[in-house]
N, C-alpha and C positions, 0 to 999 in steps of 0.2 A: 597822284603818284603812280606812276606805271609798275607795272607787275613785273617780277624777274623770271623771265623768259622760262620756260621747262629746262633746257637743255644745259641754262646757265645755274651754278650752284656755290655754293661758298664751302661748303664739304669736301671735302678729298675722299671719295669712297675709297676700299672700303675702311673705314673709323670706331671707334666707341663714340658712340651718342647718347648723353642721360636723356631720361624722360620722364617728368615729375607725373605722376597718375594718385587723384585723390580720391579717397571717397569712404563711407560711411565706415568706422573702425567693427570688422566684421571677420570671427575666426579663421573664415577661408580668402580673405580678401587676399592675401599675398599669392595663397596658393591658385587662386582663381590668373591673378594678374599673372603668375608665372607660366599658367597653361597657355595665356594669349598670347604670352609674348616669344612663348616655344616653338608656335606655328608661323613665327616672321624667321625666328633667328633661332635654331637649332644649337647654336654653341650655349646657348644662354642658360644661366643655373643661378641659387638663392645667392651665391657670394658677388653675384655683378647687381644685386637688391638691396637697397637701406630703405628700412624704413624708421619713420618718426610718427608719433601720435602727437595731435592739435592739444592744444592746452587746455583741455578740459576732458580729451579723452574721447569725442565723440568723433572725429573723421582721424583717420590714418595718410599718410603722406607717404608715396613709395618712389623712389630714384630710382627708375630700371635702365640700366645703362648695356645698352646692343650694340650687337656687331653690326654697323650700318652699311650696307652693300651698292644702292642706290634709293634715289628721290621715291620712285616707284613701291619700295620695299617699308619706307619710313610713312608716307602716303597712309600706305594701308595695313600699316599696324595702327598709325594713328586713329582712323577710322575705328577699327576693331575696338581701339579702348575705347571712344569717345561712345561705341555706339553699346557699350554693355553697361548693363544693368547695376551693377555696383559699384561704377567709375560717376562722380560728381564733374570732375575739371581734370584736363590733358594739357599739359604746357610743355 
């Protein structure tokens, strides 16, 4: 299967874009995910965040839904979560 090209996208910048971020259910976990996702998209605040806890209580599940500006900006907020500490899975 060929890759879709950089330049080609199926987004219409700029969008709201959810992004499910999971990980171990933990006091600051929201507030943690809210500082990373502060330093992509500056409009971003707790009412664009739901979260849910896994059926037993032990991982948290958070929708953080951004202002998506481009490929480049989505990129590396991705990274930023995938590569912290108390992020399990980024979808």
């Amino acid at each position: 299967m060929d890759a879709i090209p950089r330049t080609d996208s199926l987004i219409d910048y700029p969008s709201d874009f959810p992004i499910k971020v999971m990980g171990p259910t933990h006091i600051d976990f929201e507030s943690t995910i809210q500082e990373v996702v502060l330093g992509f998209d500056p409009t971003f605040h707790k009412g664009k965040m739901e979260a849910r806890p896994s059926g037993k209580g032990n991982y948290t599940g958070l929708t953080v839904t951004v202002l998506a500006t481009s490929r480049e900006q989505l990129d590396a907020l991705y990274t930023a979560l995938t590569a912290h500490p108390m992020v399990k899975i980024v979808l």
